[in-house]
C-alpha positions as CSV (number, residue, x, y, z in Angstrom):
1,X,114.5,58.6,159.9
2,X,117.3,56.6,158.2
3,X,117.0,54.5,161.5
4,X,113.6,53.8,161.4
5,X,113.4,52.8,158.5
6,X,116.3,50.3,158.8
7,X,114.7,48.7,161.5
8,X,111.2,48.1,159.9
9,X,113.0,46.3,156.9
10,X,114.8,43.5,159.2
11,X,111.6,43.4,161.8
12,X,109.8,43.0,158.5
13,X,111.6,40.8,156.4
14,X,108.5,39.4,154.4
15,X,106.8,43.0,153.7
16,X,110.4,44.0,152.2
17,X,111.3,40.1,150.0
18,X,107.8,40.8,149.0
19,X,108.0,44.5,147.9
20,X,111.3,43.3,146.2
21,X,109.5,40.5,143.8
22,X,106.9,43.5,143.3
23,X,109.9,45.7,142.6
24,X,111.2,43.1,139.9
25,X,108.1,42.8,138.4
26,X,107.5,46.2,137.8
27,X,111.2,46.3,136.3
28,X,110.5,43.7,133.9
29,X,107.4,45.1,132.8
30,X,108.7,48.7,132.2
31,X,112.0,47.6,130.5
32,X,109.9,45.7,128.0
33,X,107.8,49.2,127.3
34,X,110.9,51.4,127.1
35,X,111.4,53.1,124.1
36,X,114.5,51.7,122.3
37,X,116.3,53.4,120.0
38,X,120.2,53.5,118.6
39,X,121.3,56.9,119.8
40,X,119.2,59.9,120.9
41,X,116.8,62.1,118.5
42,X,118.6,65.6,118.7
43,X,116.2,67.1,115.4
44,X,114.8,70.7,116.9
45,X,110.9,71.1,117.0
46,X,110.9,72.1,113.3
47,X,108.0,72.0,110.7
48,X,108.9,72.2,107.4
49,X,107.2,73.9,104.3
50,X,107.8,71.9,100.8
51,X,106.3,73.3,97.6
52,X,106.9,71.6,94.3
53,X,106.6,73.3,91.1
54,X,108.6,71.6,87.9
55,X,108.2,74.2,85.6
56,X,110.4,77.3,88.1
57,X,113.9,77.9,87.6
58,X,115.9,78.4,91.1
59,X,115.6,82.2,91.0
60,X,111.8,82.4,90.3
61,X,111.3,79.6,93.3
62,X,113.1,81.9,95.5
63,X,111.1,85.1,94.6
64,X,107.6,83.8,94.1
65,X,107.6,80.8,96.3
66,X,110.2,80.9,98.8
67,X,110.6,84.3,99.5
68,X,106.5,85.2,100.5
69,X,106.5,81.5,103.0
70,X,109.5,83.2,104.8
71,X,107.9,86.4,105.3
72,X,104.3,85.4,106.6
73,X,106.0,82.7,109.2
74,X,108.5,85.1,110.4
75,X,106.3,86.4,112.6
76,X,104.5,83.5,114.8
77,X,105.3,83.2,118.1
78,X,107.7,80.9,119.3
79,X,110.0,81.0,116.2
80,X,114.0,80.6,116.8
81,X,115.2,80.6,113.4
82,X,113.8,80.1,109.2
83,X,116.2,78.8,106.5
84,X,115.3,78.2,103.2
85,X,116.1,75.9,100.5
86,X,115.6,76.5,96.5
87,X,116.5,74.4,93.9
88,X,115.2,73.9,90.4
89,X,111.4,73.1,90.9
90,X,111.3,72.9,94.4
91,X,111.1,75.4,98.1
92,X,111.7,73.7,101.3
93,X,111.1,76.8,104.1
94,X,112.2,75.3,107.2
95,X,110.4,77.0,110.8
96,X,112.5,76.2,114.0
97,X,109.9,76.6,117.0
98,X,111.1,76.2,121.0
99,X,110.9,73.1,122.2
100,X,108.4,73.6,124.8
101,X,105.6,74.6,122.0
102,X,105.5,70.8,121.4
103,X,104.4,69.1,118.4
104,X,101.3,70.1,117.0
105,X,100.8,73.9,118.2
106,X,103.7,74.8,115.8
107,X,102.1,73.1,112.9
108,X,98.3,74.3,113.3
109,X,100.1,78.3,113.5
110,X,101.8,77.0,110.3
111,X,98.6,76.1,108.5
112,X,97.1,79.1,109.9
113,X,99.3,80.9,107.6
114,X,99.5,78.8,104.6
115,X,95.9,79.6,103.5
116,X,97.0,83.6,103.2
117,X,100.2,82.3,101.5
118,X,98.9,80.2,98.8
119,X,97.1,83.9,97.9
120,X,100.3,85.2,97.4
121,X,101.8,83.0,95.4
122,X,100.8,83.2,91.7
123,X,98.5,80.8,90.0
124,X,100.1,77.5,88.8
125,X,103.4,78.2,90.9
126,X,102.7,75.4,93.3
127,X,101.0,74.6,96.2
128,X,102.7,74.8,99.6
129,X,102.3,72.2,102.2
130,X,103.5,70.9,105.8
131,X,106.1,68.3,105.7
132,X,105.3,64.6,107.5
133,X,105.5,64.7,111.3
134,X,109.0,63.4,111.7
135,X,112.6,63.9,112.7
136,X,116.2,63.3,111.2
137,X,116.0,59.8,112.6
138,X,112.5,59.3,110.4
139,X,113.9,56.9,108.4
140,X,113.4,53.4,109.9
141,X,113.6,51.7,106.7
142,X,114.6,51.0,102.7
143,X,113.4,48.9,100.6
144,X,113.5,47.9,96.6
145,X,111.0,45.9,94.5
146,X,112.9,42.9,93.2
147,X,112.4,40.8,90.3
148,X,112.8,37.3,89.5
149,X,114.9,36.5,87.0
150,X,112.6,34.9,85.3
151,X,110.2,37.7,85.1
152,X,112.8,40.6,84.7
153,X,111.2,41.1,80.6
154,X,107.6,41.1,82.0
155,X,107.8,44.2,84.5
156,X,109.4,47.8,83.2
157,X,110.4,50.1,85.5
158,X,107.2,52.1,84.7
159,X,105.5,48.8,86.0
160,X,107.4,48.4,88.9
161,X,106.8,52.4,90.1
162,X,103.3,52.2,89.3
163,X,103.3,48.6,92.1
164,X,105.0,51.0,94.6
165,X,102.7,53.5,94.2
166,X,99.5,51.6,94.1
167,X,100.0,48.6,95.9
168,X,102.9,49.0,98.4
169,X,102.6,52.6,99.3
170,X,99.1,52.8,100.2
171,X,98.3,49.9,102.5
172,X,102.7,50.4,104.1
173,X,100.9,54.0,105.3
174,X,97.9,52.2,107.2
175,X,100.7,51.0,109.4
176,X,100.4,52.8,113.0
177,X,103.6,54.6,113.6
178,X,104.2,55.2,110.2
179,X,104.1,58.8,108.9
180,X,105.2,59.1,105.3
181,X,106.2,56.6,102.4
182,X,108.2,57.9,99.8
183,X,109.1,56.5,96.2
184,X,112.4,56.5,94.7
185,X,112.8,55.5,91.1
186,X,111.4,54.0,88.1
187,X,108.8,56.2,85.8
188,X,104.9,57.9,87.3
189,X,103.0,56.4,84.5
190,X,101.0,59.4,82.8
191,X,98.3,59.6,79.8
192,X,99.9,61.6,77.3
193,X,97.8,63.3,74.1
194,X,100.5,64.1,71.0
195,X,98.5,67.1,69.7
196,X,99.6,67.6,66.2
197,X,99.9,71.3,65.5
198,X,98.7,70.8,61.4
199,X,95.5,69.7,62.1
200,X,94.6,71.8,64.8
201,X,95.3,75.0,62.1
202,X,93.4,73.3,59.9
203,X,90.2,72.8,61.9
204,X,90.3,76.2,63.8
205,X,91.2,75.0,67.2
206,X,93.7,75.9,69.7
207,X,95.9,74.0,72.4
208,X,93.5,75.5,75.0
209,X,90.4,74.0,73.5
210,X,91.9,70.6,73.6
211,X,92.9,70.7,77.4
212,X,89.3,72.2,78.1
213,X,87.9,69.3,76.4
214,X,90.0,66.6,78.6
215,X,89.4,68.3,81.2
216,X,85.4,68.7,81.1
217,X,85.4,65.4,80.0
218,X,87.2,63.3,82.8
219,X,85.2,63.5,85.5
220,X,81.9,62.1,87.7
221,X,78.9,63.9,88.2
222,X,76.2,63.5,89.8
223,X,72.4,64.6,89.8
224,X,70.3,63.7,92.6
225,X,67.9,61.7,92.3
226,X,63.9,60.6,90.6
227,X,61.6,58.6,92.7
228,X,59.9,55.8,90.7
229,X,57.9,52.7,91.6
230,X,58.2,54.1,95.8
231,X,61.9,54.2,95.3
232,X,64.7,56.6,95.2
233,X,67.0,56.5,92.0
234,X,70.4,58.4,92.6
235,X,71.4,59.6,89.5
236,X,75.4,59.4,88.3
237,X,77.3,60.9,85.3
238,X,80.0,58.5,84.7
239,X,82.9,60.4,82.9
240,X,86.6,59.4,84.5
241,X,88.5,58.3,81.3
242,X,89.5,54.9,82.8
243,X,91.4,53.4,79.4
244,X,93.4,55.5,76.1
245,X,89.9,54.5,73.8
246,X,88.1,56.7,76.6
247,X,90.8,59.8,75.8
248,X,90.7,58.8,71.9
249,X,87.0,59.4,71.8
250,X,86.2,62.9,74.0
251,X,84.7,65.2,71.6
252,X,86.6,68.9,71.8
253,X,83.7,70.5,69.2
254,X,81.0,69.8,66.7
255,X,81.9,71.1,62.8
256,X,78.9,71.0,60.5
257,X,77.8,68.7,62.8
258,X,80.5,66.2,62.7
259,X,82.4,65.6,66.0
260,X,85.8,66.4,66.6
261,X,87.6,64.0,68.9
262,X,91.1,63.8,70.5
263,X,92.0,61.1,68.0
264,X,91.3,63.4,65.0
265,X,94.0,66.1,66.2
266,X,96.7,63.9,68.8
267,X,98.0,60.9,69.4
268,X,97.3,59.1,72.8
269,X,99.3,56.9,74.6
270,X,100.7,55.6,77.5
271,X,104.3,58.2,78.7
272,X,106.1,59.5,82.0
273,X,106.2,62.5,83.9
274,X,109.5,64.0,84.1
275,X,111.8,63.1,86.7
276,X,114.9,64.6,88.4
277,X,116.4,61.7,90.2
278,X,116.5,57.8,89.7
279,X,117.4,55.2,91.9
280,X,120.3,52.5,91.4
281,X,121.3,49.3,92.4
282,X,123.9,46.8,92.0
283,X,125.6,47.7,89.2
284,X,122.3,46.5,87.8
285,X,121.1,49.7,86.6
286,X,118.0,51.4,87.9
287,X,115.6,50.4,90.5
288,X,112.4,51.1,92.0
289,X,111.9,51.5,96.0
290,X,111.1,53.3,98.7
291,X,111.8,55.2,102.2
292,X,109.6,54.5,105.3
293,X,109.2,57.7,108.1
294,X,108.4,57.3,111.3
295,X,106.4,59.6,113.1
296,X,108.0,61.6,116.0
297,X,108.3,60.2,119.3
298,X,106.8,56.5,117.6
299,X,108.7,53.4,119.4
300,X,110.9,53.0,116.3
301,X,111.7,49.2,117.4
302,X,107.9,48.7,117.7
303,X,107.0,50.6,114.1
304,X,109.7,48.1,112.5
305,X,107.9,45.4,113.8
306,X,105.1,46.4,112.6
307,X,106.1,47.3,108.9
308,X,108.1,44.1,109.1
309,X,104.7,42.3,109.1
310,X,102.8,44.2,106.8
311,X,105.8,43.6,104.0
312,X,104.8,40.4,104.4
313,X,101.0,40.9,104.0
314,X,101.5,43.2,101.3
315,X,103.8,40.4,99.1
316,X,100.8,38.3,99.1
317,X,99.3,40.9,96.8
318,X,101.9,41.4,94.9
319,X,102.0,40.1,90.8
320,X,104.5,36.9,90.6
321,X,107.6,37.5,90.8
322,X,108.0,40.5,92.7
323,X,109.3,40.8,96.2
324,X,109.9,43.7,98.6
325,X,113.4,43.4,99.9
326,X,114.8,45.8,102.5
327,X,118.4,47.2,102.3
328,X,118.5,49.2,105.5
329,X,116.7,47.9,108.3
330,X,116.8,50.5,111.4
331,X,116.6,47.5,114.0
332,X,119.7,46.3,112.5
333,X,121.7,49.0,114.2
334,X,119.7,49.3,117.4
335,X,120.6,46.0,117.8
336,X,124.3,46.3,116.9
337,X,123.7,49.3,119.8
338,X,121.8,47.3,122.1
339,X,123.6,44.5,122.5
340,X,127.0,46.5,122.4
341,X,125.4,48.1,125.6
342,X,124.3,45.2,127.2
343,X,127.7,43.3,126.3
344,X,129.5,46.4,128.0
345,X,127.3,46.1,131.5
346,X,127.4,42.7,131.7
347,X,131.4,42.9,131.9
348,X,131.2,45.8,134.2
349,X,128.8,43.7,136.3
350,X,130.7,40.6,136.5
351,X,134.3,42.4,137.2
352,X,132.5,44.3,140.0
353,X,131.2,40.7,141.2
354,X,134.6,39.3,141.0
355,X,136.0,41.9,142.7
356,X,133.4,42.2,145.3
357,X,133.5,38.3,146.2
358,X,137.0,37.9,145.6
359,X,137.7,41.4,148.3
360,X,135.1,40.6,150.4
361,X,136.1,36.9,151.0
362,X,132.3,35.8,151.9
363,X,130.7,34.8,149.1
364,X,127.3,35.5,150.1
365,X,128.0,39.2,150.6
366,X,129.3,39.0,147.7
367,X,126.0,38.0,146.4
368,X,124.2,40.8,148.3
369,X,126.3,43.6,147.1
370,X,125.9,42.2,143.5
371,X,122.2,41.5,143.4
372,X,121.8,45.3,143.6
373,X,123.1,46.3,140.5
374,X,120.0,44.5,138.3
375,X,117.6,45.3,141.2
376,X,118.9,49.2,140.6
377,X,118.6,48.9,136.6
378,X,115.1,47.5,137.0
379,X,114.3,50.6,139.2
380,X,115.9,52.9,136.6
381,X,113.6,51.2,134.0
382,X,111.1,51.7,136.1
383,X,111.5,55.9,136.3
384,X,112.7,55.5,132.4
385,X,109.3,54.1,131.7
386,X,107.3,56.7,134.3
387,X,109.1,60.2,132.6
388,X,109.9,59.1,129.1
389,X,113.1,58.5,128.9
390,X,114.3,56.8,125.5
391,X,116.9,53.7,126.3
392,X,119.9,54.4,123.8
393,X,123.5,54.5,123.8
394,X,123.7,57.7,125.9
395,X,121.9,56.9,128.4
396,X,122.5,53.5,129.4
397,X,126.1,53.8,128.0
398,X,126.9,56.1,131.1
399,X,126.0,53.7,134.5
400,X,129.2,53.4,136.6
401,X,128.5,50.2,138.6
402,X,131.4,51.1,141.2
403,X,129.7,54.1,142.0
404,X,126.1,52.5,142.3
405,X,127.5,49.0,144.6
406,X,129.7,51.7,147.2
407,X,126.7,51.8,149.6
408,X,125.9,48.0,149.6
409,X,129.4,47.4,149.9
410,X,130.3,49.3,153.1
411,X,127.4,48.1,154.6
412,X,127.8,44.4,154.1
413,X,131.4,45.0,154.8
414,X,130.5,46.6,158.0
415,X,128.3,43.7,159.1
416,X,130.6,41.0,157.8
417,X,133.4,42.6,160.6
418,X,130.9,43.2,163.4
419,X,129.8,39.4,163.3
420,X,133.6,38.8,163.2
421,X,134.6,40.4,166.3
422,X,131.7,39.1,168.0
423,X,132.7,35.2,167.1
424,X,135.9,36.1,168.0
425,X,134.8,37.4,171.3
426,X,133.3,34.1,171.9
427,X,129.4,35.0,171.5
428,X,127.2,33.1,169.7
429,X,125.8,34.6,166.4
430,X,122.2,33.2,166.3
431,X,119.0,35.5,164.3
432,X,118.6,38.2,166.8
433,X,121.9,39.0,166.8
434,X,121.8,39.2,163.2
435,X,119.7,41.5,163.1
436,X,121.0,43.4,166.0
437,X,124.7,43.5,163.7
438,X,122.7,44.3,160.6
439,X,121.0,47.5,162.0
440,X,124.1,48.5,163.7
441,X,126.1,48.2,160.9
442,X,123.6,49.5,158.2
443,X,122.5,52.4,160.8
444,X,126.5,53.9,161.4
445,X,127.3,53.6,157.2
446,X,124.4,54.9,155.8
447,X,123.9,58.1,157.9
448,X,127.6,59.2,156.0
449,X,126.9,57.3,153.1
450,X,123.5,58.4,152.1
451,X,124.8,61.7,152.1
452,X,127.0,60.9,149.9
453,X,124.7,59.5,147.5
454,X,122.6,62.2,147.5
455,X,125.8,64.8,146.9
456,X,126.5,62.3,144.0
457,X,122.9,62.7,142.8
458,X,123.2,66.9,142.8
459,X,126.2,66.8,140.8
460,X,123.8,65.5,138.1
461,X,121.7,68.4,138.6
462,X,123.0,71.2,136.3
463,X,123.0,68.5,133.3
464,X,118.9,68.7,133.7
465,X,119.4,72.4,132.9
466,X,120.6,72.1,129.6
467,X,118.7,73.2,126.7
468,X,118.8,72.4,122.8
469,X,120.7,70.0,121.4
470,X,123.1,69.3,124.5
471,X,119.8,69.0,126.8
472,X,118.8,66.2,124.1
473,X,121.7,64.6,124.1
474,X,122.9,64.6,127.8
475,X,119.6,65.0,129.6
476,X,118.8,60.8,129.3
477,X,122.4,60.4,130.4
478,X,121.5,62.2,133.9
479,X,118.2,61.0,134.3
480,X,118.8,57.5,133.6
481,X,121.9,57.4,136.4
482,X,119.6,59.3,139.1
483,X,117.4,56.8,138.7
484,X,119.6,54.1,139.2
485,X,121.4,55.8,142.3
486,X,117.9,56.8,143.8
487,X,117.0,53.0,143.4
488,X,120.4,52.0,145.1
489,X,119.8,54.3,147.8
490,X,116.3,52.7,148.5
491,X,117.7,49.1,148.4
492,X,120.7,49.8,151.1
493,X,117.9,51.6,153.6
494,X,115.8,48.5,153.1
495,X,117.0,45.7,150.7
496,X,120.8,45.3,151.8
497,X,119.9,45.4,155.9
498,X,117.4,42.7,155.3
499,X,119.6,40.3,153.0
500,X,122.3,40.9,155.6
501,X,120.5,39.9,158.5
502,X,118.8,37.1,156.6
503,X,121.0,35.5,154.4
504,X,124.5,36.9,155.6
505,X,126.4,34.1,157.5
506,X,130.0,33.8,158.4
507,X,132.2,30.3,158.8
508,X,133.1,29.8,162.5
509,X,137.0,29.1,161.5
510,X,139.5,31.7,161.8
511,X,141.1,30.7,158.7
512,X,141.7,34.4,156.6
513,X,140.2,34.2,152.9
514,X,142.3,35.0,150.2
515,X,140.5,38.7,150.1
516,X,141.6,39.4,153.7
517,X,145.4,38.1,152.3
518,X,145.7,40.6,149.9
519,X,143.8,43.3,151.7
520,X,146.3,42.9,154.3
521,X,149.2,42.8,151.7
522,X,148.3,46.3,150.4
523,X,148.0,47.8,153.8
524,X,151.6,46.6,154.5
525,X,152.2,48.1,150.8
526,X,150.7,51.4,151.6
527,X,151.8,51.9,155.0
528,X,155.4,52.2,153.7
529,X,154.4,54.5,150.9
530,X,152.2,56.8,153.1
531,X,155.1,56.8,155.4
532,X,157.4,57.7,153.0
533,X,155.1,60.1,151.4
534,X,154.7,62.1,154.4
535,X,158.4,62.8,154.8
536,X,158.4,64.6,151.3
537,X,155.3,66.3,151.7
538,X,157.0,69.6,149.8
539,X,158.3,67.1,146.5
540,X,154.9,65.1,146.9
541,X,153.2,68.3,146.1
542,X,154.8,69.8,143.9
543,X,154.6,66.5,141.7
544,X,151.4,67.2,142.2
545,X,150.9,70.2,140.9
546,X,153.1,69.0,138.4
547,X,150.8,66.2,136.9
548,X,147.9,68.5,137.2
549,X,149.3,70.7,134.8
550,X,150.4,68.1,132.4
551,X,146.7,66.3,132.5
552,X,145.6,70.3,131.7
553,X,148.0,70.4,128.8
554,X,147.5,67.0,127.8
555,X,143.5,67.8,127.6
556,X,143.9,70.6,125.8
557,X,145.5,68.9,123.1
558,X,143.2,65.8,122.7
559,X,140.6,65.2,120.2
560,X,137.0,65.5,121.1
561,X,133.7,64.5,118.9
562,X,130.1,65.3,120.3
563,X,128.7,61.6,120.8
564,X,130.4,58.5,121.1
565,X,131.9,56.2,117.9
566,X,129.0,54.4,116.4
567,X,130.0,51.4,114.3
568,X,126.9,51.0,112.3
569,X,128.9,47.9,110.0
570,X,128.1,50.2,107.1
571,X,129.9,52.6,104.6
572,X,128.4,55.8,103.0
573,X,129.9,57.5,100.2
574,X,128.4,60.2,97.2
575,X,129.0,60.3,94.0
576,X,129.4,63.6,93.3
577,X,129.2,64.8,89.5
578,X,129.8,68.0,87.8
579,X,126.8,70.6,88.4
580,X,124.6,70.7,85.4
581,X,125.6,66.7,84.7
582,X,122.4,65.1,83.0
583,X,120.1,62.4,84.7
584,X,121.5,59.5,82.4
585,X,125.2,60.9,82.7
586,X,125.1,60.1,86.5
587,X,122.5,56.6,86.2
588,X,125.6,55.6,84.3
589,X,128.0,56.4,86.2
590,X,126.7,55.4,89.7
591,X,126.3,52.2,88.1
592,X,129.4,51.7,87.0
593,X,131.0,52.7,90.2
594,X,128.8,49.8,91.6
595,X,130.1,47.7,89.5
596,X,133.7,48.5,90.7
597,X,132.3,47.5,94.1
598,X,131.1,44.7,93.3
599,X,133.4,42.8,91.5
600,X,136.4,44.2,94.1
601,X,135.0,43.6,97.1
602,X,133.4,40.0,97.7
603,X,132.2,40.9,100.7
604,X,129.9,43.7,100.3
């Protein structure tokens, strides 16, 4: 079989150059469509339940809230594991499914159970709900809302939250990849009604006629609708309190037949909800901004892209003088990764060229051998594309170039010294016999050496058998090397046979190249050694065993971390305060500790 097909490539040179532009192509095409990303995503199939309730201290989170989500999800198939977060106002239940129950099954048996939860949980306790379809590589990118300087008077931070909210949030989620935006900072502008406790008493109301009022009274209605002159009228109630007037004036009761209004019992104006957390910036003090999530499995190069040109849509709309500015741009550090992995094949490529050219002393087999390590990447692309498979650190970080080239190598090798020893012999070297040395040669490597590719290929095997995290992490690593050794092992049963016969040619000199020099030197090298060698067979292996030993101890007692170092060209560090430390205690002091920053360290 290996035979045959050798032969059809160098009978057929045209049908194989041809299936090789097609094969190029196809490489190009698919390593434009990859999914590119820094490092792989390693977050479990998890969906998360977040309820919010301001009012609950921790332990009555945990017992009305918490607690009840835990016990009606413990039970749906398919769950590994539920932890549980409770803080002061807020529950984050967190259901680990097996991976093979994908994305959205997990999430509908969620929902399922939500509706017989929220009957659990007392009224005005909160309202549980799923958490955005993400992972712990959501966040693609931060931004603030900057001022001008000359504008920094005319915008609050109430102003500048309320822009987030209203403006930048909402058309940033219309985005396609985009899952969730969140907003960090500034003050949620509210309506707030003062109600002064005297005059209530002294008209007879209570608190709970006052929010009944407000509340009846801020809303549309509507009411059918009357035919008149052969048309149909809809009828409307317009009610929404749209200004602090429309609050002052809602009537809470009639007395003697006077009205009593929100203005007669409260003040009204403009206030803000309370807030837990604020956002700084600077050592300017606080800031307004926000978080972008990407939904799973999204192309987080592409979504970037994308978000990249809506920011600059959306600043069109913005009031003068305020910009969106992002501080952490995801494509940042896949480029950083990116071009760190294609910096690090490049070298390997071009030592193995040297090496190749320089060993092989014929230039044009040098070329041969070469040309299969892009022709192989294009066909792992190609697979990467087919099945999925992200491009990231891991898995293009772990292509061995020496190990891909051996096949080409011994086979343009092996017809490089068969058209030798026929020159020397006097024949002539014409096309035919080209292609006679070509098959020979490419016909007696490859029935040893594409066995040997293929053992290379099972030792992959067992990584493809790994589950969890470790399956996450390692799987691309295997897949995306089989690829590129099944598309080496295509190219030397028809690619390399054809080049050789085609574009191999040797000089009719016998003049030795400098590879053949320094081949030769080694084998006068080695020949002593190996001579040598073999008269201390005993000390040679018990240095062996020796150095075995030592490479056991010395592994033992090395360092390890699960993925490689990632120099991201960025520093991360907490503030950490007491516990119970006030909001403005920390604003402060985060501040200042940016200022310390600043002013020491011109370059950040």
């Amino acid at each position: 079989m290996i035979d045959q097909i050798i032969s059809f490539s160098i009978r057929h040179k045209f049908v194989i150059g041809l299936m090789t532009l097609v094969w190029i192509a196809a490489g190009v095409w698919s390593m434009m469509r990859v999914p590119l990303d820094a490092v792989p995503d390693i977050t479990n199939n998890q969906v998360q339940v977040i309820t919010q309730a301001p009012n609950l201290g921790t332990e009555d989170i945990e017992q009305f809230v918490t607690y009840p989500v835990e016990v009606a999800m413990a039970n749906l198939p398919g769950v590994v594991e539920i932890r549980s977060i409770s803080r002061f106002g807020l529950s984050v239940v967190t259901i680990v499914f097996k991976d093979d129950m994908g994305t959205f099954l997990p999430r509908q048996l969620v929902a399922e159970k939500l509706t017989e939860v929220r009957e659990d949980i007392p009224p005005g306790f909160g309202d549980p709900s799923m958490g955005p379809i993400s992972t712990g590589l959501g966040e693609i990118l931060q931004y603030t809302l900057e001022v001008d300087s000359a504008y920094r008077k005319q915008y609050s931070a109430a102003d500048l939250r309320t822009i987030q909210d209203w403006i930048v949030k909402r058309q940033m989620a219309m985005v396609p990849g985009v899952i969730e935006v969140n907003s960090f900072g500034g003050y949620i502008k509210q309506y707030e009604v003062a109600v002064n406790p005297d005059e209530l008493r002294a008209i007879g109301l209570t608190i709970s006629d006052v929010f009944r009022a407000l509340e009846d009274n801020n809303q549309n209605t509507g009411g059918a609708y009357i035919e008149k002159d052969h048309k149909a009228n809809f009828i409307r109630g317009e009610g929404l309190a749209r200004s602090l007037d429309d609050l002052r004036h809602v009537v809470i009761t009639n007395v003697n037949g006077l009205p009593i209004m929100i203005k007669d019992v409260a003040e009204v104006g403009y206030g803000q909800a309370v807030r837990y957390g604020a956002m700084t910036k600077d050592g300017e003090g606080e800031a307004v901004g926000g978080i972008i999530m990407m939904l799973k499995d999204a192309n987080s190069n592409e979504v970037i892209e994308a978000v990249k040109e809506r920011i600059t849509e959306i600043q069109k709309s913005l009031p003068e003088g305020i910009s969106i500015e992002p501080f952490l741009d995801r494509s940042k550090l896949i480029a950083n990764t990116t071009s760190t992995i294609s910096n690090n094949l490049l070298e390997g490529a071009l030592i193995v060229i040297f090496v190749l050219v320089f060993l092989l002393g014929n230039w044009r087999g040098g070329l041969i051998v070469a040309s299969t390590i892009p022709l192989s990447l294009l066909f792992a692309f190609i697979m990467m594309h087919i099945f999925n498979v992200w491009a990231n650190l891991m898995s293009l970080g772990a292509i061995d170039f020496g190990i891909i080239v051996d096949g080409a190598v011994i086979i343009v090798e092996s017809t490089v010294f068969l058209l030798h020893q026929r020159l020397l012999k006097g024949g002539k070297i014409d096309g035919a016999v080209r292609d006679e040395t070509a098959k020979e040669a490419s016909s007696k490597m490859m029935n040893s050496a594409f066995f040997g590719q293929l053992i290379i290929l099972i030792v992959f095997i067992p990584i493809l058998a790994l589950q969890g995290v470790e399956g996450k992490m390692f799987k691309p690593m295997a897949l995306t090397f089989m690829f590129a050794m099944m598309g080496v092992m295509i190219l030397c049963l028809t690619y390399v046979p054809m080049m050789s016969a085609w574009f191999l040619k040797i000089g009719k000199g016998e003049k030795r190249s400098w590879g053949d020099r320094f081949v030769e030197w080694l084998e006068r090298r080695y020949s002593g050694v190996l001579a040598k060698a073999l008269k201390r067979a005993k000390w040679i292996g018990l240095a062996a065993v020796a150095l075995f030993a030592l490479a056991i101890f010395t592994f033992s007692r090395m360092g390890g971390e699960f993925i490689p170092q990632l120099d991201e060209g960025d520093l991360a560090f907490h503030a950490i305060l007491k516990p119970g430390s006030a909001l403005s205690e920390t604003i402060e002091t985060t501040t200042e500790v940016e200022k310390l920053i600043m002013d020491n360290y011109p370059e950040v």
